[in-house]
N, C-alpha and C positions, 0 to 999 in steps of 0.2 A: 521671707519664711513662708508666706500665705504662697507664693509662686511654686516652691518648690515645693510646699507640699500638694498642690494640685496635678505638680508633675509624677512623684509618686503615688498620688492616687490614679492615675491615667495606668500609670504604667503596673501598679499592680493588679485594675481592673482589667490589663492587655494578659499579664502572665494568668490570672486567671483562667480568661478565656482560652487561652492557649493550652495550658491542660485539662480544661472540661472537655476541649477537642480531640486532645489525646489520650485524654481516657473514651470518649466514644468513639474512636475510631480503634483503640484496643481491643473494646467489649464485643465490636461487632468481628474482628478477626482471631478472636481468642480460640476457637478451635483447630482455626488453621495454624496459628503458633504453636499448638499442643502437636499436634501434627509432625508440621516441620522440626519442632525442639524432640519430639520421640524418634526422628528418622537422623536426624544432621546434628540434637546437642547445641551447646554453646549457651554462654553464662549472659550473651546481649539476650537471646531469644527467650533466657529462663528469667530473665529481667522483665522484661515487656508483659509474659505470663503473670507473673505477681503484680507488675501492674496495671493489670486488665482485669485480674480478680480483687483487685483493693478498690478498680471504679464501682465494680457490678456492685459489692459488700457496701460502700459509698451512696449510691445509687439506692439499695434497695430499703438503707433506712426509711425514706419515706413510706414505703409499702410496709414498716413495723409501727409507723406513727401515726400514720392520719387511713380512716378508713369511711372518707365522705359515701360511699357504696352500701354502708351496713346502718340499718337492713336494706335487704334487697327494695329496689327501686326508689331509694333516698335523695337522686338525685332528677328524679323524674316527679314526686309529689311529695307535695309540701302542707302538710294539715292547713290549715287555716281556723282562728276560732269564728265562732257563730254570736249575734246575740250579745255582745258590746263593741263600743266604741273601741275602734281598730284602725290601720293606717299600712298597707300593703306598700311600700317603697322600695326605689332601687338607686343608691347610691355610687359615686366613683371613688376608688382611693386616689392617692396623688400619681399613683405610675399607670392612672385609666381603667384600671381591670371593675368592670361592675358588680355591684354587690349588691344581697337582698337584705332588707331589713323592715323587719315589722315591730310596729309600735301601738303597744296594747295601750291606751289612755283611760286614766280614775276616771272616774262620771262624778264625785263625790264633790261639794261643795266645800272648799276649805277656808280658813281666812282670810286669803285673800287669793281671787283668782289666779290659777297657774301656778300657784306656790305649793303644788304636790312633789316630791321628791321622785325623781326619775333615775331609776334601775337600768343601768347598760349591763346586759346579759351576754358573757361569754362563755360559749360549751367546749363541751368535753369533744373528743376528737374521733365522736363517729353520729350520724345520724344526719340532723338538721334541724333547723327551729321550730317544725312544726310540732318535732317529738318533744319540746319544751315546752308547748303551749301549757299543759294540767298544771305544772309548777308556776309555769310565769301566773295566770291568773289568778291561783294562789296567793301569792306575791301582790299581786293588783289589791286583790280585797284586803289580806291583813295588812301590808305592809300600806295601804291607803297611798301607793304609788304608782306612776308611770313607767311603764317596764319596754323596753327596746331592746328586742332580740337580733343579734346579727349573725349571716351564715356567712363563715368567711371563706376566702377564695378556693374554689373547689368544691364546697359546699352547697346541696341543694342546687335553690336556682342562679345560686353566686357564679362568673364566668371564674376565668384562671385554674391556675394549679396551688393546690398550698406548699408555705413551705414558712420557714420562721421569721424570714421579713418581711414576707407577704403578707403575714397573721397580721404583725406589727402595723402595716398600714392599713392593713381594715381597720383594726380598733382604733387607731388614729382617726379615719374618718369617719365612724362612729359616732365617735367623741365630739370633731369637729360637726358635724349635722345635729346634734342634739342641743349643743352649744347655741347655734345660730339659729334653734327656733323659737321665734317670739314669743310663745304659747308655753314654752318648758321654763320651770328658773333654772338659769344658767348657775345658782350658787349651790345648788341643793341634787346636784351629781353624785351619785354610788357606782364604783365599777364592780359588779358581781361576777365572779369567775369560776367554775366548779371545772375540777382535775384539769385537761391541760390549758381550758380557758383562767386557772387560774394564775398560771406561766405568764400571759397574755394580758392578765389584767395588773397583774404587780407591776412588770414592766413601764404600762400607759401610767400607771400612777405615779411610779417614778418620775416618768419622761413629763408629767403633767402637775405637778406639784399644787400650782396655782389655780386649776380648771377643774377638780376632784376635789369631792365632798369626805370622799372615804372609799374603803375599797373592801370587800366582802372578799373573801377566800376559804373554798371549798373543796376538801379533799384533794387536796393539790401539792405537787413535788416540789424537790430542792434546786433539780434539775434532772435531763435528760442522763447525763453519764453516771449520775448517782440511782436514778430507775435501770437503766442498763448491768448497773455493778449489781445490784437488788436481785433483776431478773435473770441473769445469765449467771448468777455468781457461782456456777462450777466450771466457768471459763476465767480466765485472766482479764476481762475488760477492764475492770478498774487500773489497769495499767497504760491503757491506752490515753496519748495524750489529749487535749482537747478537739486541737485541727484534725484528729477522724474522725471527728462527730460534723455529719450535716446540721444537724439542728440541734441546740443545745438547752436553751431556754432554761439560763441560769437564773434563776429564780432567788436563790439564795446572795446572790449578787444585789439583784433589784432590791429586792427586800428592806435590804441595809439601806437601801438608799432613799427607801420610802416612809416619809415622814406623816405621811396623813393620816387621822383616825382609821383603826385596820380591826376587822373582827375577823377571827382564824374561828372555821367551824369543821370540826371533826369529828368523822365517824372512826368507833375502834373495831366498828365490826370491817372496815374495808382489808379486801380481799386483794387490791389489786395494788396500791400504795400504800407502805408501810403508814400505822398512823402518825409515827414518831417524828416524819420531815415534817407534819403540817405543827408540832412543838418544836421543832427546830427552827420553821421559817418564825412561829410567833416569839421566840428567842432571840432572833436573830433583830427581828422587828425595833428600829427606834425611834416608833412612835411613841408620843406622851399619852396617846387615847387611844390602846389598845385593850382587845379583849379576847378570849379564848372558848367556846361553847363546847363542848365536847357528849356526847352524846354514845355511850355504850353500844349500842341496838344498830347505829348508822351504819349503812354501807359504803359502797364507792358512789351508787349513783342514786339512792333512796333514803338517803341519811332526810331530806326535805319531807321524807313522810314519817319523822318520828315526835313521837307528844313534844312541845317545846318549839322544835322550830323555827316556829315563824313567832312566839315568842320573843324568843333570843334575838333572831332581827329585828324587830318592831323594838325593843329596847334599845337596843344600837342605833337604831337610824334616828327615833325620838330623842335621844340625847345629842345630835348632834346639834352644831351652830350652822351660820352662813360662813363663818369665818372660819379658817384653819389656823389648829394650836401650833402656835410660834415655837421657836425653839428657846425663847427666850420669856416666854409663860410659865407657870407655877407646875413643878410635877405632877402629873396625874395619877391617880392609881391604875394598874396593869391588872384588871380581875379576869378568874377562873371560872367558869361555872359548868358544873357537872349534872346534865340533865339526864 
């Protein structure tokens, strides 16, 4: 069984390839088809047209999702803070592409050294970490933690291109480099995720049951096709199957699969994600130490500067253990709170 499913995977990593080809080599003679099929006709050449126009639509998803460019010169400078203890690094994930990651460090004396709680910081899907510094050290002071910011591939001074498995193995090796330093406690791990870092970090938490302390999510969706049906809804997309979607980042998938203490923080002022999927992913949630913060006033990306706050995480993170609630532990209570 192990043999033959190595051969299928071979072989559909071949068909893959073989139609990524064939749609690049569509996209590039797609005017000449247009051409040809207005002069000569014929249902092969009106064939090749629709799919040449289903790569470029294919294709151009990325250029609706990730905008490492914005603002202007985002991938040329990268803030940096000033005036505490900081840690400018550059990590690999597992398929080599280098990545940036900065790690702000407590100065704060706690009981026992290194036993501060360390914040792995996933963003939103424009900018780069320098434009997260005011929130991360925020974060540093109330939250009395360790905050590591990553730019993942494409981003800033990260090399590669993104794209949704790409994402996946940065925060994997995120995860694994923060894990393996001597100086962090390895039990006392938060994955923090705001809008599509939040996709990103359900995900890792899933995929990491054992290595996650908990996982923070912030203004963040169900998934890709369910923002698509949301934004485009005087088109038909919600009818399109899943395989048209390049990236999908099913969230509401992960979700369910994620057992670890989860605090869902929402703004109802956001403008750009309905706030209703971030009550649906905490719905969906079956964790036994979950919570909900909800915040009237919040936005998409400034809910972090509303009375409460850092609050509501500082609550959450002080209630946590080193251990994670078994499934076979006493129910917990699932609380709301409306600040």
């Amino acid at each position: 069984m192990e043999k033959w499913g190595r051969v299928w995977g071979v072989a559909g990593r071949c068909l893959l390839a073989v139609g990524s080809w064939s749609w690049g080599v569509c996209r590039v003679c797609l005017m000449a088809l247009i051409l040809t099929f207005h002069l000569q006709g014929g249902a092969l050449l009106l064939g090749l047209i629709l799919v040449s126009a289903a790569g470029i639509l294919y294709k151009f998803q990325d250029v609706l999702l990730y905008f490492p460019e914005q603002p202007p010169s985002s991938r040329l400078y990268v803030p940096m803070p000033t005036g505490i203890p900081h840690e400018n690094v550059f990590i690999r994930a597992k398929d080599g592409v280098r990545l940036n990651l900065l790690l702000l460090r407590h100065a704060g004396e706690g009981p026992v050294p290194g036993s501060a709680p360390t914040l792995i910081y996933f963003h939103g899907n424009a900018g780069n970490i320098g434009h997260r510094v005011p929130n991360a050290l925020l974060m540093l002071v109330n939250l009395k933690a360790n905050v590591a910011l990553l730019d993942y591939r494409g981003y800033g001074k990260s090399e590669g291109e993104p794209s949704e498995e790409g994402l996946q193995l940065d925060a994997q090796a995120a995860l694994d480099y923060v894990m393996t330093r001597p100086d962090l406690d390895p039990g006392r791990v938060v994955l923090f995720g705001r809008s599509l870092g939040g996709a990103v970090a359900v995900r890792l938490a899933s995929e990491n049951p054992h290595r996650v302390a908990a996982v923070v999510l912030e203004n963040t969706f169900l998934s890709i096709p369910h923002m698509a049906a949301t934004l485009f809804s005087f088109l038909p997309v919600r009818l399109l199957p899943l395989w048209c979607y390049k990236n999908k980042f099913l969230s509401y998938r992960h979700v369910a699969q994620c057992r670890v203490p989860s605090l869902f923080v929402s703004g109802l002022s956001d403008q750009l994600i309905p706030p209703v999927m971030m009550k649906q992913l905490y719905e969906l949630s079956p964790s036994r130490t979950k919570r909900i913060a909800i915040f009237p006033d919040g936005t998409h990306n400034d809910t972090w500067q509303c009375q409460g706050y850092f609050a509501a995480l500082e609550l959450f993170i002080k209630n946590l253990t080193k251990s994670h609630v078994h499934e076979d532990a006493p129910q917990g209570e699932a609380s709301v709170t409306i600040i």
